[in-house]
N, C-alpha and C positions, 0 to 999 in steps of 0.2 A: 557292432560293425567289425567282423572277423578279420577284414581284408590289411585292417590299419598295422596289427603286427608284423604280417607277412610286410607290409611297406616301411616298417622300421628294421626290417631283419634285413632287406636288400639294402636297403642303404648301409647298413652299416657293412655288409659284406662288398657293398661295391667302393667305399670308403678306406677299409683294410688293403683291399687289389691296388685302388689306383694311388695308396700312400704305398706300399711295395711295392708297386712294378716302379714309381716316381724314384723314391728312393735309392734303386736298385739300378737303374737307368742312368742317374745320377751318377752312382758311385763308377758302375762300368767307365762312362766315357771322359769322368775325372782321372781315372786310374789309368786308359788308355792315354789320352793327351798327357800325362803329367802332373797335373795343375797342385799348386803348392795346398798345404793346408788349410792355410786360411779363406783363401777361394773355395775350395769344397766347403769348406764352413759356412760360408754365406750364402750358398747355391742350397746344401743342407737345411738355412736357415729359413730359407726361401719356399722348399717344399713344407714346412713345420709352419707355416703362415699360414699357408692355403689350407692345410688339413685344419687349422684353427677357424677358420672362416667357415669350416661347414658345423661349425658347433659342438664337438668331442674333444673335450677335455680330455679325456684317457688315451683315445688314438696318440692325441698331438703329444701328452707324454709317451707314452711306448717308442714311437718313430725317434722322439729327442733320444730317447735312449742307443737306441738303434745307430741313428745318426753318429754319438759319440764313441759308438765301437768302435761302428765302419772307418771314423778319422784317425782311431786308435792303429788300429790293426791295417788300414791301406794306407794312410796318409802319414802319420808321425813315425820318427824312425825309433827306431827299427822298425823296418815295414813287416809283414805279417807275422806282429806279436803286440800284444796287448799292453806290452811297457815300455812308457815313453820316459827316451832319455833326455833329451832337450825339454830344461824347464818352460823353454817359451812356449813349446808345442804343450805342453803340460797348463801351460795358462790359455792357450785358443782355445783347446777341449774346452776349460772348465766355463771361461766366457761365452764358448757357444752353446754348452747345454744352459749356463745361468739367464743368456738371451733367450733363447726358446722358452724353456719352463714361463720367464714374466709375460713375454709377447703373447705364450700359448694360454696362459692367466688372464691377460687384459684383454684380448681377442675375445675370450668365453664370455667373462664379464659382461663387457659392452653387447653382447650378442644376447644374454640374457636378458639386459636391460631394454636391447632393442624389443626381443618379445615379451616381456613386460608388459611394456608401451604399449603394441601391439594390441593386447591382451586388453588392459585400461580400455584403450579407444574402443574394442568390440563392445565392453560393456557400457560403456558410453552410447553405444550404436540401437542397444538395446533397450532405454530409455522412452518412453514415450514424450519426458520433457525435450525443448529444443536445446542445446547447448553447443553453443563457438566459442572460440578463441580470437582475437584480435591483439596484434601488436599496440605500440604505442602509439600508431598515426590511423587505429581501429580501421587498421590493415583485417582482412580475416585470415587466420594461418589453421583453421581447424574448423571441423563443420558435423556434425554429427548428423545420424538418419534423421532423428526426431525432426532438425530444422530442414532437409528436406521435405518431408512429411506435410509440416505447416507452412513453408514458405514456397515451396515449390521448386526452387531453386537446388540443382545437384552440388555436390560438394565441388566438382571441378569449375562450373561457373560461380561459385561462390568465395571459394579461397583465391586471394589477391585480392578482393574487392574492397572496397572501404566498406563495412557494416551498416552504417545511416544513412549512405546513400544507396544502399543496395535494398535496405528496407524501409525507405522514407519515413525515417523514424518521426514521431511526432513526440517531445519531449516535455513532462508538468511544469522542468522549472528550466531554466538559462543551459544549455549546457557546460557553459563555463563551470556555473555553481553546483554541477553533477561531480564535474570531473574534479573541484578544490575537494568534494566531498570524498569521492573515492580516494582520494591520493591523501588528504589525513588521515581519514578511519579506516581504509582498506577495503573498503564495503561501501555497496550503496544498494538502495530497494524502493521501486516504484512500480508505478503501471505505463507502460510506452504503449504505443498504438502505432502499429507498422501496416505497412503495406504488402501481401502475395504479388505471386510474381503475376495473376491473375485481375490485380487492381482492386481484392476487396480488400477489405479494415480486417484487422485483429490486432484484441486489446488483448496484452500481455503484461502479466504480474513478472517484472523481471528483476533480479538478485544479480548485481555485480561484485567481483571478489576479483583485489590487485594481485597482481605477482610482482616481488621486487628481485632485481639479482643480486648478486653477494656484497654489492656497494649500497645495497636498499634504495636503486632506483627503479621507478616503475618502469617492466619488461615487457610485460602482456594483463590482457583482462580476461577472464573466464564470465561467459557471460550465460545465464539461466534462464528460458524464457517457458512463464507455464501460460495456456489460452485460459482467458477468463473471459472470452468474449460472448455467451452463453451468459454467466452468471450476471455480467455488468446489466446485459439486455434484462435478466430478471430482477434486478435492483430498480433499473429503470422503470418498469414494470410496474412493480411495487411502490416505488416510489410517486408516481402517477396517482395509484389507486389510496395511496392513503392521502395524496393531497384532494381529490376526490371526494372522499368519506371526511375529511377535512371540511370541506366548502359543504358536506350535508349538514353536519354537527353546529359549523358557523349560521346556518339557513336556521335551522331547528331552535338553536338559541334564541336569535331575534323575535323569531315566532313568538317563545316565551315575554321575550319582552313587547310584543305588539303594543299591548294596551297604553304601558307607558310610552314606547317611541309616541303612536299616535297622540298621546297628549301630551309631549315635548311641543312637536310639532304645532296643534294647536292652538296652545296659547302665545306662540308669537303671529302666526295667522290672525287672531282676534283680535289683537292688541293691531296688528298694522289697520285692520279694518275699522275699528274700532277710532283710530287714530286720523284715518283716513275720511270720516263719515265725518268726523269733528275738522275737520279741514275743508271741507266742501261748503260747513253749515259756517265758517267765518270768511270763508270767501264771497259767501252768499250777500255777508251785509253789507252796509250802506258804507261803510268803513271799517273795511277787514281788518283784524288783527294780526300785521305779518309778522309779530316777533312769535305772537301762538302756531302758527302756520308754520313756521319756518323751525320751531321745534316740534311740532308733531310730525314733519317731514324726515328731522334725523330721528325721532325715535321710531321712523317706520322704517328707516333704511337699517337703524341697529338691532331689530325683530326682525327683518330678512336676511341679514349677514348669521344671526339666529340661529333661523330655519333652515340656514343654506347651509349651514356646517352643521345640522345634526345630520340631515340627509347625505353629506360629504361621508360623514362618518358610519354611515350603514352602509353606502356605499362598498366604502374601502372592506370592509368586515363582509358582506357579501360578495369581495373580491374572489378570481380565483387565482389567487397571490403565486408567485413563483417562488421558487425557493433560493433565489440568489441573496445572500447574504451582506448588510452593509452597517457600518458601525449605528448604534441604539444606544439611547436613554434611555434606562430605565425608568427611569422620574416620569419622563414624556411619556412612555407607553401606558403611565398608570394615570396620569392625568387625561389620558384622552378616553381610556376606556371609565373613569369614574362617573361623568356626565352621562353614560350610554344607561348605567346600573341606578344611577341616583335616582331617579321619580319612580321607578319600582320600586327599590327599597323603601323608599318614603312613605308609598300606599298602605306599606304593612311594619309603619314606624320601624325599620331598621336604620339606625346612625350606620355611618363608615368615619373610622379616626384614621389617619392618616400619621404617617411617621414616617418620614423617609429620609435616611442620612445625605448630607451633602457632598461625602467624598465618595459615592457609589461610581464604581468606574464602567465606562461606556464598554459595550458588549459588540461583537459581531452576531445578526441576526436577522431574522425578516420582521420587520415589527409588527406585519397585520399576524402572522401567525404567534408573536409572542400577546400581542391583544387576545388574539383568542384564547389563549391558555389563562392570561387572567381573567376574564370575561366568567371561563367556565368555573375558575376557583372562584369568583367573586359570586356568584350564580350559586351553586351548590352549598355555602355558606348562608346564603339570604336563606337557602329551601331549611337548612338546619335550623335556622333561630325563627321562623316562620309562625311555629305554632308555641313556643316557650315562654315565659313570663315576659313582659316588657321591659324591665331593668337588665336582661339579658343578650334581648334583640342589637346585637350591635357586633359591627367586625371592626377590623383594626389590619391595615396592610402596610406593612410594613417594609422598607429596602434597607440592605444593610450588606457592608462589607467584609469579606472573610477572608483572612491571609492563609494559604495553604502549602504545600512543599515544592507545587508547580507555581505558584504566583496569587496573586490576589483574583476570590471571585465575587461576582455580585449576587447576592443574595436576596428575594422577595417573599412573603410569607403573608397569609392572610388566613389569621387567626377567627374564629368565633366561639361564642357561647353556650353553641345549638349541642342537639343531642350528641351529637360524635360517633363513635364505632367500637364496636366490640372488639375485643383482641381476637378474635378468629375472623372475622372481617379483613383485618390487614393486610393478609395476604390478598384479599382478592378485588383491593378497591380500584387496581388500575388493568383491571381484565375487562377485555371484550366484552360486552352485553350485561356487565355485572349492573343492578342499583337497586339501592332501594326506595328510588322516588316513582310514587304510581305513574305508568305509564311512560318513565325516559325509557329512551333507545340504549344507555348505561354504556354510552360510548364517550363523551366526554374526556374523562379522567384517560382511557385507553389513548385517544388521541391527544390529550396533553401531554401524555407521555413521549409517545412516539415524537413530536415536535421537539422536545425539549433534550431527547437521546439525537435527532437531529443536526443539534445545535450543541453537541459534544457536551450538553450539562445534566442534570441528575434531579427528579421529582419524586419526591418523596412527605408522609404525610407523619403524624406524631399526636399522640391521644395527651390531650392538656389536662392537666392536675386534676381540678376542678371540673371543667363541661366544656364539651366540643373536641375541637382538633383545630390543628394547624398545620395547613400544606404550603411546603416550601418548594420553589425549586432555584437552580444555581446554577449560573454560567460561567466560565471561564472571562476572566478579562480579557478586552483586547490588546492586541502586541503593537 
């Protein structure tokens, strides 16, 4: 850009002119009126301000110098001569060039610092993140392009405004408990969800950072907003589809268990009918037996309460569960899904032992999707001891407490004595499609995963001494 020199070179020659002709103007009509020293001094002082204001440090010294001739040689006596006999006049010179020099100092300074600033805010401009400033009452006193950009709002409609009402902020927790958090730690980080000036949503990952002033009370916020609104939508997204492929894995299971549900099922069915036939044949006689009547009545109602809670419990398992989270027993979830596994295992003589500590702490979680995760480890256990000697057929599930650096977690594990895995297996037991059972879908394990990383806890599996494996996984207590 050639022209920018030629536009430094004018200014500075038109800078040079109008501090000389100023100067020179100056001295003339001090000199004609009379005016004592000290007034030309300040008038001197006056022009040496202005030339500071246009940002020339050097000017505004040369002129200072200038200045103190001119007061030398026309103002202090002896008048035109360079030595002054009067120490007072001797001390004005010296206090008006030591004035000039600081004011022509701190003028530069501050003018530097102004384009500084300047300079900052452009790069700030430059940003594709949104970033404002807001005083202490989340006044906004700064607005950069970015938060034009997304919000729509120009900087001049946007500074003065309150910030959360200006973007009907939508906030995860109290903002009382936003604002204790920023002003102890000086920092705060969440996802807000604001409103365009246009009325759609945008979710924003935002970073706040306090300013204190020299007394370390809070002055302003610097506030950071990136659009996540995109990514949230593919979380959800995702998160959809594996609940999804969730509810196939749960369908798929059952299947496996058909033969047992269906003969759950059954023998409280026969036992009512059964019960019922024999009820009909004592009402028939000449004199019923109502005490026999009246208990084969309750044991028809306690084979339908039965029936009615195995089906309850496919039910729920065939749910297509949500993922809202609510405090769990562990205990409970293993006792409920035991009955669903038992008359399978039974068919191909597998025991299940049971060990479950009594101080296991209660979890936050969905409990049909943590049923399923045991369901599948309990499942994939039975298929291991399946075909192995009989004195091996046997799991053992286990709950147990673990105290860790964040706090205590709950721990569940269901051991067996089946063939187990190879060491290059391990890596790939909780991959998509992996198995080595004829014909699974080898999603399972992938989907217990994903539930259990869900649920902020951790599934992992471990090759026992002797035969088999034992897959544990662990959740965080709740608060």
């Amino acid at each position: 850009m050639p022209h920018i020199p030629n536009d430094r070179f004018g200014r500075a020659v038109t800078l040079w002119l109008s501090g000389g002709i100023a100067l020179a103007l100056v001295t003339f009509v001090c000199f004609r009126l009379g005016l004592d020293l000290v007034t030309t001094a300040c008038l001197y002082l006056v022009i040496i301000v202005l030339l500071s204001l246009q940002g020339s440090f050097p000017v505004s010294v040369v002129f200072s110098l200038i200045g103190v001739g001119c007061l030398a040689y026309y103002f202090a006596p002896p008048i035109f001569s360079f030595h002054v006999s009067e120490p007072l006049n001797a001390a004005a010179i010296i206090a008006f060039l030591t004035t000039s020099a600081v004011v022509t100092y701190l003028v530069s300074r501050v003018r530097k610092s102004a384009e500084t600033l300047r300079e900052q805010a452009a790069l700030l401009d430059l940003t594709h993140d949104t970033v404002f400033v807001r005083d202490v009452n989340d006044v906004i006193t700064y607005w950069n392009r970015g938060a034009e950009e997304l919000y729509g709002w120009s900087k001049a409609e946007a500074v003065g405004k309150n910030s959360h009402h200006l973007n009907q902020t939508l906030f995860p927790a109290p903002l009382e408990d936003i604002q204790a958090e920023l002003v102890r730690t000086g920092r705060w980080e969440g996802e807000l969800i604001h409103t365009r000036r246009d009325g759609t949503k945008v979710v924003s990952a935002s970073r706040w950072s306090l300013q204190r002033d020299e007394r370390g009370r809070p002055s302003a916020t610097l506030e950071t907003n990136n659009d996540i609104t995109e990514r949230k939508r593919a979380e959800d997204a995702l998160q959809e589809s594996q609940a999804k492929l969730a509810h196939v894995t749960r369908v798929t299971t059952l299947g496996e268990l058909a033969a047992s549900i269906a003969h759950e099922i059954k023998q409280p069915l026969a036992a009512i009918v059964a019960d019922a036939s024999a009820c009909l044949n004592w009402l028939a006689a000449d004199r019923p037996d109502v005490d026999k009547v009246r208990e084969a009545l309750a044991d028809i109602v306690k084979d339908g309460d039965r029936a009615a809670e195995v089906i309850n419990r496919i039910r729920a398992l065939l749910s297509r569960s949500s993922v809202a989270h609510e405090p769990c027993d562990l205990a409970g979830v293993i006792r409920e899904v035991h009955p669903l596994v038992c008359p399978e295992l039974g068919r191909h003589g597998i025991t299940v032992e049971m060990s479950l500590a009594a101080d296991v702490p209660a979890v936050m979680g969905d409990r049909i999707q943590l049923q399923q995760v045991l369901l599948n480890l309990m499942m994939n256990a039975a298929e291991a001891v399946r075909e192995v000697p009989p004195p091996r057929r046997r799991l053992v599930v286990r709950s147990t407490v673990e105290d860790r650096d964040d706090g205590p977690w709950a721990v569940v594990a269901v051991e067996d004595a089946g063939v187990g895995f190879r060491e290059e297996e391990a890596a790939s037991l909780f991959e998509a499609f992996y198995t080595t059972k004829p014909g699974g879908l080898g999603m399972g394990l992938a989907i217990s995963r994903s539930i259990i990383d869900g649920h902020r806890g951790r599934l992992w599996a471990t090759a026992n001494p002797d035969h088999g494996a034992t897959f544990h996984f662990a959740l965080p207590a709740m608060r």
